[in-house]
C-alpha positions in Angstrom: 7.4 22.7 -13.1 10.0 20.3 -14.4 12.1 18.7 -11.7 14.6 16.0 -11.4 13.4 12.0 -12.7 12.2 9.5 -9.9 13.8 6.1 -10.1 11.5 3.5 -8.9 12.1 0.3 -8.4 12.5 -2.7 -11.2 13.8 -0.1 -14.1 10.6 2.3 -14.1 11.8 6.0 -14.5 9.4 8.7 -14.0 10.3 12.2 -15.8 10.6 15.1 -13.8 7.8 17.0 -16.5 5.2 14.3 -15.4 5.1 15.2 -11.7 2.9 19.1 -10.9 3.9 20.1 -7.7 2.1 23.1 -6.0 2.8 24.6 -3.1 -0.2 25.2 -0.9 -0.8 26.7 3.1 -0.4 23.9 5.6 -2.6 23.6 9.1 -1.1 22.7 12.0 1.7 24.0 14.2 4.1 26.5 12.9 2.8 29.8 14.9 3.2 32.9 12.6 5.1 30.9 9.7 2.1 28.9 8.9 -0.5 32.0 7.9 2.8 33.6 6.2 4.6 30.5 3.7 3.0 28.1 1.8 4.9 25.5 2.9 2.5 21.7 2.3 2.9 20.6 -1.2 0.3 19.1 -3.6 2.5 16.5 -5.6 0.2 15.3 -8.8 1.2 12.8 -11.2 -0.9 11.3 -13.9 -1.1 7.4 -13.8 -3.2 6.7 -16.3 -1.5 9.0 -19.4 2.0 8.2 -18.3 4.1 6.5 -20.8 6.8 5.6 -18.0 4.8 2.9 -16.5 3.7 -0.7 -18.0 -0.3 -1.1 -18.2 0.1 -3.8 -14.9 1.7 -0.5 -12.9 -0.9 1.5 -13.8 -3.7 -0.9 -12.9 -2.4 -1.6 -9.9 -1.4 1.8 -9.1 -5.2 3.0 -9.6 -6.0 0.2 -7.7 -3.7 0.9 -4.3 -4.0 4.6 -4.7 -8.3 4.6 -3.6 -9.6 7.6 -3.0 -6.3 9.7 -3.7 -6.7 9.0 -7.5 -9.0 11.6 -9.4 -11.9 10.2 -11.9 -8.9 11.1 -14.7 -6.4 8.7 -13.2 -4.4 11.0 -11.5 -3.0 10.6 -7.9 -3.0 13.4 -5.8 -0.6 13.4 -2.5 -0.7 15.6 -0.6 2.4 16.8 2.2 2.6 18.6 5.2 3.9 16.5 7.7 6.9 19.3 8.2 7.4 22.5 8.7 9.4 22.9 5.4 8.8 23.0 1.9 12.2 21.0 0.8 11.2 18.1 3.6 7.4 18.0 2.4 8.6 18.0 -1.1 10.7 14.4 -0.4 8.0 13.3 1.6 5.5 13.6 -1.3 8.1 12.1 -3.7 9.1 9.2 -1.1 5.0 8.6 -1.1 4.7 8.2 -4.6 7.8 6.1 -4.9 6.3 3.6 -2.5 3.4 3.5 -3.9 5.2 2.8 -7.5 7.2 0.1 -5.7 4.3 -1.6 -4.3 2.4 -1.5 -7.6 5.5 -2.9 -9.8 6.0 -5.9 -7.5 5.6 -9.3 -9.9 2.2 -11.3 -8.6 2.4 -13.8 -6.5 3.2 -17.3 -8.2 -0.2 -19.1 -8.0 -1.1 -21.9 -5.6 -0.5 -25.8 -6.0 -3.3 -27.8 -4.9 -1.8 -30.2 -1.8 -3.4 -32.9 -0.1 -3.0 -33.6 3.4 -0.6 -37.0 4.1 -1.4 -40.3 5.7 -0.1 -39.8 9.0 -1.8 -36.3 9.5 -4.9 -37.8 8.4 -4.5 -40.6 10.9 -3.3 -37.9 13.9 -6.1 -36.1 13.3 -8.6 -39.0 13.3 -6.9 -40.3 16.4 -7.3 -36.6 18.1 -10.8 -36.4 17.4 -11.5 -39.8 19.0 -9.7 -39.0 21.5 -12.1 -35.6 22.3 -14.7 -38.1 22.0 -14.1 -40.3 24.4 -12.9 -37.7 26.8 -16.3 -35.8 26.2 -18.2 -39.4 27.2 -16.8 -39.5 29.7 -18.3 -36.2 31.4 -22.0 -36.9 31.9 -24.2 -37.2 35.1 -22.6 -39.4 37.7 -24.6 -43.1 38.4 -25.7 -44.7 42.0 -24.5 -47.5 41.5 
């Protein structure tokens, strides 16, 4: 089922023939409508085969996706937090978006070493004797 491209963030396009949707019966409330209209969708895209998304995305996709990615590398969302098929549809896409988005963020730039400065060394030293002494001077009180 071929439907319009998603346009993630940083460039990535995903094709509208790499996303299976399938319409399946949703739980919950509804009354009649729910035993009648297959209204939760089963959005399916497959990370690991897709030629839309850098090796880095896909990683890290598989990686934040846990247990909704199959052993084949495809994630599996499932919607039916509305009553709807057009809403649960968006909601399924919006998912997979966000979870695109997250995985295409750039790493974090890596950590400089820093040593602590004089004067925080000394206001440390300074605090702890100060604890010290303040401890000493709790203790059993003398006779004399």
């Amino acid at each position: 089922m071929a439907s319009a491209p998603l346009h993630a963030a940083r460039g990535i396009v995903i094709a509208g023939w790499e996303l299976d949707e399938s319409f399946i019966r949703a739980s919950g409330p509804g009354g009649q409508n729910v035993n009648k209209v297959s209204t939760a969708v089963q959005l399916r895209f497959d990370i690991r085969n897709s030629p839309s998304l850098p090796e880095r995305v896909k990683t890290n996709a598989i990686r934040l996706g846990g247990s909704r990615v199959s052993k084949e590398g495809a994630i599996i969302i499932e919607a039916n937090r509305f009553r709807t098929q057009e809403r649960n549809r968006a909601d399924a896409r919006a998912r997979l978006l966000e979870l695109i988005d997250e995985a295409s963020e750039p790493p974090p730039p890596p950590r400089r070493k820093t040593r602590p400065g004089r004067g925080a060394i000394e206001r440390r030293l300074t605090s702890k004797a100060g604890r010290g002494q303040l401890k000493r001077t709790r203790g059993k009180v003398s006779e004399e």
